[in-house]
C-alpha positions in Angstrom: -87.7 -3.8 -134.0 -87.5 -2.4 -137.7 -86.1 0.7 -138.9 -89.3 1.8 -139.7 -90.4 1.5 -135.9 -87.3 3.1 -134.8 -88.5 6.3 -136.3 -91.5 6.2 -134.2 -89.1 6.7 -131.3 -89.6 10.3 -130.1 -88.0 12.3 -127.2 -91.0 14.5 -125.4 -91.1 18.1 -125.8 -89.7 18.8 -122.6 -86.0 19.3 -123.0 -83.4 17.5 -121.2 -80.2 19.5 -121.8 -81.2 21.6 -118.3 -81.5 18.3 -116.0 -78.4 16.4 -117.4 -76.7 19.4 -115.8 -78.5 19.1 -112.7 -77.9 15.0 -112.4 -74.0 16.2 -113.1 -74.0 18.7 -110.0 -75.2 16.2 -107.8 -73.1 13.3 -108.8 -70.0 15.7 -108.4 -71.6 17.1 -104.8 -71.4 13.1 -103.7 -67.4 13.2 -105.0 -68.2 10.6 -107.7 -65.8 11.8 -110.4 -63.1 12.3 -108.4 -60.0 10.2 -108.9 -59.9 6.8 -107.2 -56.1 6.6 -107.2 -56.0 3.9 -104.6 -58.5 1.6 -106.6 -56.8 2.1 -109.5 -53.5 1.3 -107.9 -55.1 -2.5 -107.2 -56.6 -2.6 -110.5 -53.5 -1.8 -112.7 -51.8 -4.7 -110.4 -53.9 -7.2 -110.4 -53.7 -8.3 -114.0 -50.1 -7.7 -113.3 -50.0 -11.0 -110.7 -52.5 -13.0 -112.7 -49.9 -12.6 -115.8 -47.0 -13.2 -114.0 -48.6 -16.4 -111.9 -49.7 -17.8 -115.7 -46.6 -17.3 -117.1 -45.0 -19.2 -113.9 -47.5 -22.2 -114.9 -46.1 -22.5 -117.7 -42.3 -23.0 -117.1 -43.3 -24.9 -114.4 -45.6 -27.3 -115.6 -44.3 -30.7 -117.0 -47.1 -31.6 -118.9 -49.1 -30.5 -122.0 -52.3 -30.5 -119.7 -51.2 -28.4 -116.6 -49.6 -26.1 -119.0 -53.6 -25.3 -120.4 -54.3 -24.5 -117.1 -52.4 -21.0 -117.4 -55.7 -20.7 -120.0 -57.6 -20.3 -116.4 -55.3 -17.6 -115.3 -54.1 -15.7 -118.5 -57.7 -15.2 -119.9 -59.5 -13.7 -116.6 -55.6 -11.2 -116.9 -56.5 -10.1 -120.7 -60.1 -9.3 -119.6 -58.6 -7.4 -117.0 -56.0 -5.7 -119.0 -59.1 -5.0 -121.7 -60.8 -3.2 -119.1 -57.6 -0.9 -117.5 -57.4 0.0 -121.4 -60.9 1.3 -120.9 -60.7 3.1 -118.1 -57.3 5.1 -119.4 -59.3 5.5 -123.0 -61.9 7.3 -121.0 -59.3 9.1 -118.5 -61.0 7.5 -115.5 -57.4 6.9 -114.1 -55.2 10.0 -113.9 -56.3 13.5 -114.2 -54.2 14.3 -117.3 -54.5 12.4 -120.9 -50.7 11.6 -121.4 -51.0 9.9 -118.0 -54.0 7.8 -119.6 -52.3 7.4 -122.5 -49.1 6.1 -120.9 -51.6 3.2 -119.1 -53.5 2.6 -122.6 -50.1 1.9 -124.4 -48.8 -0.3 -122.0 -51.7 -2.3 -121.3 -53.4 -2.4 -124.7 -50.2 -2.2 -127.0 -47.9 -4.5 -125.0 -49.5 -6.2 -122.9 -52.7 -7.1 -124.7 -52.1 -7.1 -128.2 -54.3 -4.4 -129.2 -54.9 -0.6 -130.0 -55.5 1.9 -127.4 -56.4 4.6 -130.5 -57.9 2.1 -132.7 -59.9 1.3 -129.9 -60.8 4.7 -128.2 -61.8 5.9 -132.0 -64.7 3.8 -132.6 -65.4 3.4 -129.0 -65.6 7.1 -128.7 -67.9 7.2 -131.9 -69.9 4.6 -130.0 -70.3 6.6 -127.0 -71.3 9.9 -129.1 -73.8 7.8 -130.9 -75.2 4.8 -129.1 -77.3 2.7 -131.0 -77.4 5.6 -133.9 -77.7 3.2 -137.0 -75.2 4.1 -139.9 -73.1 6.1 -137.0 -72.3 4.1 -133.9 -69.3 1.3 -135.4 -70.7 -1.6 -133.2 -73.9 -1.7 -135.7 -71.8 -2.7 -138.4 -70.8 -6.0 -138.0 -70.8 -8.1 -141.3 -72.5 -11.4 -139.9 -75.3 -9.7 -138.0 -78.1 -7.5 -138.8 -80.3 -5.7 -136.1 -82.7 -3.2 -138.4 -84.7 -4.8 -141.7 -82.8 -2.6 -143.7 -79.1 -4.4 -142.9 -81.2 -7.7 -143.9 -82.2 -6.3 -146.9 -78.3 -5.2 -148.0 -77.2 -8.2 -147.7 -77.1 -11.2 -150.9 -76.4 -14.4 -151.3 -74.4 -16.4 -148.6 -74.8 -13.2 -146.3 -78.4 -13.0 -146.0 -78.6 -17.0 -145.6 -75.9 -16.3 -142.7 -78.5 -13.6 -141.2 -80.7 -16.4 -140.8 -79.3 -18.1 -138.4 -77.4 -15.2 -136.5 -78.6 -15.9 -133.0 -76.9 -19.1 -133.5 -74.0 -17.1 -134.2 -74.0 -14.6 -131.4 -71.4 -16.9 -129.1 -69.3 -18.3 -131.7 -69.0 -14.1 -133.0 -68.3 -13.2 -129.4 -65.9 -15.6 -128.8 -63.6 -14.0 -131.7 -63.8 -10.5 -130.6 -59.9 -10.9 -129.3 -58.8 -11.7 -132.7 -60.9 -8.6 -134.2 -59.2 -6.4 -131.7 -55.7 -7.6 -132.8 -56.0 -7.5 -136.5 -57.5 -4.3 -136.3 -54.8 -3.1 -134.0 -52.0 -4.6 -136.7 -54.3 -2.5 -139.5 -54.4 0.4 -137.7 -50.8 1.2 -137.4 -50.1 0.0 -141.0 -52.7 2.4 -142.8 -54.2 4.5 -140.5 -53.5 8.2 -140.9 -52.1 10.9 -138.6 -52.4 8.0 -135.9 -51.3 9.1 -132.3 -47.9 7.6 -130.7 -47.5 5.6 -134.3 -44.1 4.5 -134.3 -44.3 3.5 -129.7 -47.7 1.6 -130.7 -46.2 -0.9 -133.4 -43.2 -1.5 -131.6 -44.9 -2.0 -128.8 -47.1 -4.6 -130.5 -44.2 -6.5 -132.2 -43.0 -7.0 -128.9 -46.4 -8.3 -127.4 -46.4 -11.0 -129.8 -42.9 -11.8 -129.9 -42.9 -12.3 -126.6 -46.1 -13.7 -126.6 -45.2 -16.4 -129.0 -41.6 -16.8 -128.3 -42.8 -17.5 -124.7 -45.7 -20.5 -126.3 -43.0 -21.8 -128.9 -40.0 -22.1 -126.0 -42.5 -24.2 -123.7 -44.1 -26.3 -125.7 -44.0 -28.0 -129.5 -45.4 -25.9 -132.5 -49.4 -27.5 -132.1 -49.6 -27.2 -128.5 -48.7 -23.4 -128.8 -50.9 -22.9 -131.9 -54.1 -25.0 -129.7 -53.2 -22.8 -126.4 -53.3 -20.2 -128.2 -56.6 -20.6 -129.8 -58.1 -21.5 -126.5 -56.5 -18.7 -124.7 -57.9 -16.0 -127.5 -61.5 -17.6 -127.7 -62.0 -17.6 -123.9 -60.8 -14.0 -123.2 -62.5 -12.6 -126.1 -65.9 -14.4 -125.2 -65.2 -13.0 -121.8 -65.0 -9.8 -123.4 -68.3 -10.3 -125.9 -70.2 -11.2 -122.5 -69.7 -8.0 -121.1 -69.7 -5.6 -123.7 -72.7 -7.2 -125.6 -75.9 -6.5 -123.1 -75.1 -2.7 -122.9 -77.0 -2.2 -125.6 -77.9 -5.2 -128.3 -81.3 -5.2 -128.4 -82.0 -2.0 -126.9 -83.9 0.8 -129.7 -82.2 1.8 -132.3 -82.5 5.3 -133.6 -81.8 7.3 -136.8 -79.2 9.8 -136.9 -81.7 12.8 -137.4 -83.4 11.5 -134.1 -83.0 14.8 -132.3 -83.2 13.7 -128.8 -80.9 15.4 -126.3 -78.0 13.4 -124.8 -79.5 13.0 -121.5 -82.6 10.9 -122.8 -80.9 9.1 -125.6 -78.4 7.7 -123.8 -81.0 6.1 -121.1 -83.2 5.0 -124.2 -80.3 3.3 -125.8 -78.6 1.5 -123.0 -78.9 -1.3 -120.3 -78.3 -2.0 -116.9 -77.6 -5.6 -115.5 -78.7 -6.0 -112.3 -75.3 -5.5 -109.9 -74.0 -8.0 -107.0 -70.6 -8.6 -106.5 -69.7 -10.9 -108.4 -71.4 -9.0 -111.8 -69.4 -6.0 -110.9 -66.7 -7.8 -111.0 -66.7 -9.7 -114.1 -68.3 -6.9 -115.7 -65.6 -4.5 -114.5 -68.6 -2.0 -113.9 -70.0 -2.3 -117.3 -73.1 -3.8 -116.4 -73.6 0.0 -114.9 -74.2 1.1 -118.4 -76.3 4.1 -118.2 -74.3 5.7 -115.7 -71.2 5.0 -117.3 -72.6 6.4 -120.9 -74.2 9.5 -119.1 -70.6 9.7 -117.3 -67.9 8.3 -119.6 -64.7 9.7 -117.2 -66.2 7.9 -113.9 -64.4 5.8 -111.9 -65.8 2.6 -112.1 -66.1 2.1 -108.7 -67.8 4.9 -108.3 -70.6 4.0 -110.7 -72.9 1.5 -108.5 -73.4 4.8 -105.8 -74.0 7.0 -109.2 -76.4 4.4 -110.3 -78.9 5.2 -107.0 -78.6 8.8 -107.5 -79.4 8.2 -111.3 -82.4 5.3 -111.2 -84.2 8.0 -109.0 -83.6 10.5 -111.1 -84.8 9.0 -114.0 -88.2 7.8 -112.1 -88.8 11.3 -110.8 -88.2 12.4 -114.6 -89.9 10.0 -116.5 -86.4 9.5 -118.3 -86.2 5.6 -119.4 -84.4 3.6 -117.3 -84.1 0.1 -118.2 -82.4 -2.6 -115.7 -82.3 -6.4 -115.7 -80.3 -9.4 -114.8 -77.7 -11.0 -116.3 -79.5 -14.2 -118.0 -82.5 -12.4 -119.4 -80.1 -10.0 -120.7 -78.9 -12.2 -123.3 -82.6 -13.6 -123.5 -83.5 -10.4 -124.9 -81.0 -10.0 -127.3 -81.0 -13.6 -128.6 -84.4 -13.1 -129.4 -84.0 -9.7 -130.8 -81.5 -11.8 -133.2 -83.5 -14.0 -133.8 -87.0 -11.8 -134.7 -84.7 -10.6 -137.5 -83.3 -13.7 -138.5 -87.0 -15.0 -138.7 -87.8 -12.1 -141.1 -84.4 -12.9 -142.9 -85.7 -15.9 -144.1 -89.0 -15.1 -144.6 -87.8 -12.3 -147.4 
């Protein structure tokens, strides 16, 4: 899809802002934005165990090999950890924010590595703005393009890149841990007026001295530097997997598009079909449209939301758009690759 067809994308006349209030009254009538403090109780401990039992593995382990296998444990725990972040950046957890907050720090800053406000800022932007081109910060990524226009910014070595950037899409994804950390390490160097400054560096000096001291006490320098490298590319392609098909590929709009929040958030995001394994690995993101429509859901909450909402939508004539897992990343690899085809050909 070009820019230029993006600006054929039109909401009807009919407004939306009226039934978005109506979906909300009946999702709170079925109790779905409560608090789930039970769930969430399991949830903030089970990364907890995985850490701890990965850790174990590798003080325990008396050989270079068994020690990678803490890989198998440690990376599912940092996807796990990744998604308690989002659930506290989107106060699905407690009902007030210092609470959330509390959860964020300790399982973004110290546990994980990251930013819990570095995060919720461009993640909030995204969620105010999906798909918005020149607003919404996952649009702008340097290696990839997804309207003509990005294609036709870029010179040189960039553009030649663009060619090729389905090929890319994994090896990107598989780095998105490393992106979270370096811009966690920017954040509370240069960022201004940043929230809980001085609590969210220390907190990250201690992540990686204790992750590192930890890797450097069990094993010789290399194997530390290759566990490391394997641990950060699996958890952050983890991560890539499940954040990418909510909405790569999906219409992209202009910031003037006028459309009310109701109907651009359906137009702009994806389902993947649930089971329950998806909503497992997914950590409820493959609920997408009910989670953008509903940001401060519990997650578990979101696949009874998602009945009430797919109806809705069909008795509106809202889009709805839901698929499975596989051809999600069918679509958008060829969505990549469309514009990687016109790359070259300019």
């Amino acid at each position: 899809m070009t820019r230029a067809e993006t600006k054929e994308i039109e909401q009807p006349e009919e407004s939306y802002s009226a039934l978005y209030g109506k979906l909300k009254r009946r999702m709170k009538a079925a109790g779905l934005l409560d608090l789930q403090p039970a769930y969430y109780a399991y949830k903030l401990t089970e990364p907890l165990v995985m850490l701890a039992v990965g850790v174990a593995i590798l003080f325990l382990a008396n050989t270079f090999a068994i020690q990678l296998l803490a890989v198998l444990v440690l990376a599912p725990a940092y996807v796990l950890m990744g998604l308690v972040m989002h659930d506290a950046g989107h106060r699905q957890i407690f009902a007030t924010p210092r609470q959330n907050d509390v959860v964020g720090l300790i399982y973004a800053n110290l546990l994980l590595g990251t930013s819990i406000s570095s995060w919720r800022t461009r993640h909030n932007e995204h969620h105010a703005h999906p798909n918005e081109l020149d607003v919404d910060p996952t649009l702008e990524i340097p290696l990839w393009a997804w309207v003509t226009d990005q294609i036709e910014e870029r010179k040189g070595l960039m553009r030649w890149v663009l060619r090729y950037q389905a090929y890319t899409f994994f090896p990107v994804l598989s780095l998105s841990g490393f992106f979270q950390s370096v811009a966690a390490l920017r954040s509370v160097i240069v960022e201004k007026d940043m929230e809980y400054r001085f609590i969210q560096a220390l907190a990250l000096v201690v992540h990686f001295a204790l992750y590192f001291g930890l890797l450097f006490y069990v094993m010789v320098w290399w194997q530390a530097l290759i566990f490391f490298v394997i641990h950060f590319l699996i958890t952050g392609l983890h991560l890539g997997l499940i954040f990418a098909p909510n909405h790569k590929g999906m219409p992209i709009v202009d910031p003037d598009h006028q459309m009310d929040f109701l109907y651009l958030q359906c137009l702009t995001s994806r389902n993947v079909r649930p089971s329950r394994a998806i909503d497992y690995l997914y950590g409820g993101l493959n609920y997408q449209i009910e989670h953008h429509l509903f940001p401060s859901m519990p997650r578990n909450n979101l696949s009874q939301a998602r009945v009430i909402c797919k109806a809705f939508c069909k008795e509106h004539n809202i889009p709805y758009y839901e698929t499975g897992v596989i051809q999600s990343y069918r679509e958008i690899l060829t969505y990549m690759n469309d514009l990687g085809t016109h790359a070259a050909a300019s």
